[in-house]
N, C-alpha and C positions, 0 to 999 in steps of 0.2 A: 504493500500500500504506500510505500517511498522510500525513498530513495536518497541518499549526500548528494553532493553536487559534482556532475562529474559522470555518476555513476549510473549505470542501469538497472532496471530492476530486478533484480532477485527474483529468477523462476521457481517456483519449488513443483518437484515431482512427486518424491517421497515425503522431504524434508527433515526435520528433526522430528524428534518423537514426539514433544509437545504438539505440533503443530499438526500430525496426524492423527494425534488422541480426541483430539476436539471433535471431531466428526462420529458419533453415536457412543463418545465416550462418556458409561453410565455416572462417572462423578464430577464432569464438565457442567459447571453455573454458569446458564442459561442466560446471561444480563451483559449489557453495555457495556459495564464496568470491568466482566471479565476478559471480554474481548479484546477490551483497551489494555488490560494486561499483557493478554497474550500476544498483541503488536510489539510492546518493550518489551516480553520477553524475548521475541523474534528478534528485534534491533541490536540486543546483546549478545543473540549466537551468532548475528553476522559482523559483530565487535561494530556497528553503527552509534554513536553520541548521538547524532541529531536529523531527522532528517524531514524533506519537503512532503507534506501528508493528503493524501489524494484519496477518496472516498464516495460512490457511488450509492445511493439509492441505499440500502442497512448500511455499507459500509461508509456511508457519509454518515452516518448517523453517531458512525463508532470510529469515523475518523474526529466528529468535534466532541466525542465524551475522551480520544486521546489528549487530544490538543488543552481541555482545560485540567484533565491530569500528571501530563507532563508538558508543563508550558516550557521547560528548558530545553526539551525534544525535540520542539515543532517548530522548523524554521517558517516553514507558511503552511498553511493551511487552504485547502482547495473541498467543497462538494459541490458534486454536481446529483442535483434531485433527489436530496436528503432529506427526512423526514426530520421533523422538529420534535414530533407529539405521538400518542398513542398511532398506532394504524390498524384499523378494522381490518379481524382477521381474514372478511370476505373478500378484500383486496387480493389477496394471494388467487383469486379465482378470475381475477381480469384478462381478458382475453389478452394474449402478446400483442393485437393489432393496437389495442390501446395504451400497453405498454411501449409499444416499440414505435409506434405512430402507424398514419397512413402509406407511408413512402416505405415501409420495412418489408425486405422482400420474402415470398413463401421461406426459401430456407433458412432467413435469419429467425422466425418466428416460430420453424423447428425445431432450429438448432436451440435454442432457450427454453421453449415447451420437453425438450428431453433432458436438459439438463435439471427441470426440477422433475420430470419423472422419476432420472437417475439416484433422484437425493435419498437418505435410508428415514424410513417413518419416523426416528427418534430425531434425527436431522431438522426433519419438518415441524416437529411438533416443538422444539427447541428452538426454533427460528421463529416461528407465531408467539413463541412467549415474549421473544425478546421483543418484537416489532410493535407489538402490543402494550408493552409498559415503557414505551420512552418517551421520556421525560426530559428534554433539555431544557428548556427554558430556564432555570433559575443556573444552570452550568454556562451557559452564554456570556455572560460577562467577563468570566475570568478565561476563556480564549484571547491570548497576550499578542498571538501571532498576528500579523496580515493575514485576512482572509481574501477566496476569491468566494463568492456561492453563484452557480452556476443552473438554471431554471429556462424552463420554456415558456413560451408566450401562450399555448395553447393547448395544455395539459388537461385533460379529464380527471388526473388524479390527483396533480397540485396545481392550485391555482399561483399566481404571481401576488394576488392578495395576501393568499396564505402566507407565502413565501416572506413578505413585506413585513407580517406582524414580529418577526421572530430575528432576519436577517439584522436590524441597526439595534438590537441588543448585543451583537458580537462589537465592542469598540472599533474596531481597525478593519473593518470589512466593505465590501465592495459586491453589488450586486450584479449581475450581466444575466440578459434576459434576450434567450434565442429563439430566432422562428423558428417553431416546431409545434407539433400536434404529440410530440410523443415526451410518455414521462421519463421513461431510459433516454436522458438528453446524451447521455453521454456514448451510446451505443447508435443514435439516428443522427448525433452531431459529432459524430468522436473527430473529423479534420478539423471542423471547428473548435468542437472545446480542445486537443492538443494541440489549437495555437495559439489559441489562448490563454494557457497554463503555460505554456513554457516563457511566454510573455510575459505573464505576471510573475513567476520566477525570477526570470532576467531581474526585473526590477528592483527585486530583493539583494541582490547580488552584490556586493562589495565593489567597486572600480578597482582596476588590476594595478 
């Protein structure tokens, strides 16, 4: 989910052991909070101090519960179509067309309808907890970083309203609002929003 500067992201296959365990492991705590853990602790098997935090759709979610738990972590912070608040578990039953927008073609909407098929039932049932009880609002303040927050203009599942009531609680943040009909902004805009991220980066960057 980030990465120093300089450097690319970390594939993982296997992984470490932690990072494997998490997926239908019976004494994995199911919350924001452990997530964010399990980022630093990832950061530390790859000997990472600090790095630029980039987060999607739950993983924005659990990129800003990193960013106000480790504020010395997180050189910037980035979501693109991150939930702020609880989300109705019926959401998980949206059709991909409406996740991915109008313009997502048959096989991207495949390809992502088999990935949650793929997922194992405790998976699933661990993911609706989590998606269900979030809570940022009163953690927004104490994100220290430069934010980017990343939305589309024409989402069924978030509005730019919404977006609005929650984003200038983060102090140092910055909103940017793309044409789209889809809520995976970052899967229907991925050239755009990666050029836009690495933009706002740059700008973070120290002069040489």
């Amino acid at each position: 989910m980030g990465a120093p500067d300089g450097a690319a992201l970390p594939t993982i296959s296997s992984g470490p052991a932690w990072i494997r365990e998490i997926d239908g492991a019976p004494d994995f705590e199911w919350s924001l909070a452990n997530y964010a853990k399990a980022v630093a602790n990832f950061l530390d098997a790859m000997g990472i101090e600090s790095a630029h935090i980039i987060g999607a759709k739950t993983g924005g979610a659990i990129a800003m519960q990193f960013a106000a738990t480790y504020p010395q972590r997180t050189r910037t912070l980035v979501v693109a179509s991150g939930p702020f608040g609880p989300v109705d578990p019926k959401f998980e039953n949206s059709p991909q067309q409406i996740r991915l927008g109008s313009a997502a073609s048959k096989e991207e909407m495949e390809y992502f309808d088999k990935l949650k098929d793929d997922a194992r039932p405790e998976t699933k049932r661990g993911i609706r907890t989590v998606i269900s009880s979030i809570h940022l609002e009163n953690l927004l303040p104490r994100i220290t970083a430069r934010t980017l927050i990343i939305t589309s203009d024409r989402s069924a599942l978030q509005s730019v309203e919404t977006v609005l009531r929650y984003q200038p609680k983060i102090p140092n943040s910055r909103l940017l609002v793309l044409t789209s009909d889809a809520y995976h902004v970052a899967v229907a805009n991925a050239g755009e929003c990666a050029t836009n991220v690495l933009s706002f980066i740059q700008e973070t960057k120290p002069p040489a």
